[in-house]
VEXDREN-2710 file (C-alpha; in Angstrom, 1 decimal):
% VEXDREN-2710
k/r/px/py/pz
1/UNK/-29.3/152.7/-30.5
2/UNK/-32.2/154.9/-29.4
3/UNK/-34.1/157.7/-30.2
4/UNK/-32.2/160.6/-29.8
5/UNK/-33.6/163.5/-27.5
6/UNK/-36.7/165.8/-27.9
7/UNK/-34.5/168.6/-27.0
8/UNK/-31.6/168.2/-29.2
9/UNK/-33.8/167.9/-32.1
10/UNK/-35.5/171.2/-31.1
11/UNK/-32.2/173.1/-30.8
12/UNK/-31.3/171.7/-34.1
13/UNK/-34.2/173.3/-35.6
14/UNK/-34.4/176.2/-33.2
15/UNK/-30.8/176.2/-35.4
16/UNK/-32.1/176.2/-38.8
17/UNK/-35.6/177.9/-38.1
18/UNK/-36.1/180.8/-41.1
19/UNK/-34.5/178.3/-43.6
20/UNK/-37.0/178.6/-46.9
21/UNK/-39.1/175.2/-45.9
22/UNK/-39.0/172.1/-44.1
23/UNK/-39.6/169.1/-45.7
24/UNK/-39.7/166.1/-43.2
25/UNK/-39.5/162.0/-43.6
26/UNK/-39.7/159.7/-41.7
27/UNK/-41.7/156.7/-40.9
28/UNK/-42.8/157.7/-37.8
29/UNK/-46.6/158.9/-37.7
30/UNK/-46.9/162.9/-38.7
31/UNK/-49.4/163.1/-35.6
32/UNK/-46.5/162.1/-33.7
33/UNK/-44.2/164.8/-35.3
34/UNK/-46.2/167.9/-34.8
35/UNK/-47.2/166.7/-31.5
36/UNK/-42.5/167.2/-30.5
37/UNK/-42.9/170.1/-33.0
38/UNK/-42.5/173.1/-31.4
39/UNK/-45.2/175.7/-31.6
40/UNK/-43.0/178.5/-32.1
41/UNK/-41.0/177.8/-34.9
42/UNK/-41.1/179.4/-38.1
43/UNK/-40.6/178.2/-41.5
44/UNK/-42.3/179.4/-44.7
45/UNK/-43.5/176.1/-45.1
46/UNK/-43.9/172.6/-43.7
47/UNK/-44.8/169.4/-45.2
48/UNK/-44.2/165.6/-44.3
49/UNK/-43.6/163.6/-46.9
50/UNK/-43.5/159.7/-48.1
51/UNK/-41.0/158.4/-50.1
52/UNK/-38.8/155.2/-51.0
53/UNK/-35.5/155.3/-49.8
54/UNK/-34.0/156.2/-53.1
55/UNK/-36.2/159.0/-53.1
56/UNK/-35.1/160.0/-49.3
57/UNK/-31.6/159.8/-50.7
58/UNK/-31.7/162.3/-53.8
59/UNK/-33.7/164.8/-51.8
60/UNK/-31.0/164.8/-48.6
61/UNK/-28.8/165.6/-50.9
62/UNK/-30.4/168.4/-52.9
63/UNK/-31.4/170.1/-49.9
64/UNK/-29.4/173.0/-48.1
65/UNK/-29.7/171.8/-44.8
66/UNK/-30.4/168.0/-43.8
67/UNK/-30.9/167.1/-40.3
68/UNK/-30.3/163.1/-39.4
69/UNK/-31.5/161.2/-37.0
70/UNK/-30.1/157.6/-35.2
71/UNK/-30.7/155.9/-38.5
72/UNK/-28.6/154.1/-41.1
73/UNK/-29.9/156.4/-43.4
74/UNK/-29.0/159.2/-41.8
75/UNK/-25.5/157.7/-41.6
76/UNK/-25.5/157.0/-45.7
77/UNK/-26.8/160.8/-46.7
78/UNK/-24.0/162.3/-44.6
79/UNK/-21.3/160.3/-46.1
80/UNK/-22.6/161.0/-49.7
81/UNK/-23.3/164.6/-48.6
82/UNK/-19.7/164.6/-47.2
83/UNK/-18.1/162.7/-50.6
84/UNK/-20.5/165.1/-53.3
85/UNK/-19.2/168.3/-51.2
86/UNK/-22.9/169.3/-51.0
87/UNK/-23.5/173.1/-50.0
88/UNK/-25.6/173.4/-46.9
89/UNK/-24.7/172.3/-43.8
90/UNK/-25.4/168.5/-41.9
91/UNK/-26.5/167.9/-38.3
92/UNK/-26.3/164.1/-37.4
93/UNK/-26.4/163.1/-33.5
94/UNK/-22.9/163.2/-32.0
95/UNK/-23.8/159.3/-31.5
96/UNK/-22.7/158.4/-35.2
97/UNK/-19.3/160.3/-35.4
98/UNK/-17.7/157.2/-35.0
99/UNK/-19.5/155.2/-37.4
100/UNK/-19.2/158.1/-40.2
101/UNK/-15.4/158.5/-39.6
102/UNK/-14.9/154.9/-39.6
103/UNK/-17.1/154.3/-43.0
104/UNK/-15.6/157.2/-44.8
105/UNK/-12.1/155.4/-43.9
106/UNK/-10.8/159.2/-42.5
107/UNK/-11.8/161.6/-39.8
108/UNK/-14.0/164.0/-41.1
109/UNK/-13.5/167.3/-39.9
110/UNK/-15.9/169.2/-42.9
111/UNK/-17.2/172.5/-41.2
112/UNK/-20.2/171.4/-43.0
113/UNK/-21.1/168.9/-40.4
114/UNK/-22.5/169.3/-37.1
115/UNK/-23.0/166.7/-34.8
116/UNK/-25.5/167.3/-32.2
END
């Protein structure tokens, strides 16, 4: 497993731009981050955050829109998004639809998720 595109992620966001706030985890280095940002998005507000992983967890699944990445983690909010019938929507790469649908022991066809 790899990264997954610059580009996809953008049109994610490009997707969700003019959602309230994003709120963005990760371990990767927020220098890094803003740097594949792009410039012209707006939100009302941005902020990179640090957490545990139980902390990542409860706040994926609070939020109205979560956008994975290639990440186990990614894989475990989407299921629990997908069991809790969360409101908002989920975009995980198109790369983990097998893994989901073979965890959550059925296909998943939830309008609620979007894989990208």
């Amino acid at each position: 497993k790899g990264p997954i595109s610059q580009e996809r992620v953008k049109a994610v966001l490009n997707q969700v731009e003019g959602t309230s706030s994003l709120r963005i985890f990760s371990d990767s280095p927020k220098e890094e981050i803003v740097k594949r940002l792009d410039p012209g998005l707006r939100f009302s507000s941005l902020r990179f955050e640090e957490a545990n992983t139980l902390s990542v967890i409860a706040n994926s699944l609070s939020c109205k829109v979560f956008v994975g990445s290639n990440s186990k983690i990614s894989v475990w909010i989407t299921l629990f998004r997908h069991s809790l019938q969360t409101n908002g929507h989920t975009f995980i790469p198109k790369e983990l639809m097998s893994q989901i649908e073979f965890n959550s022991s059925t296909t998943i066809s939830d309008s609620r998720i979007k894989y990208y």
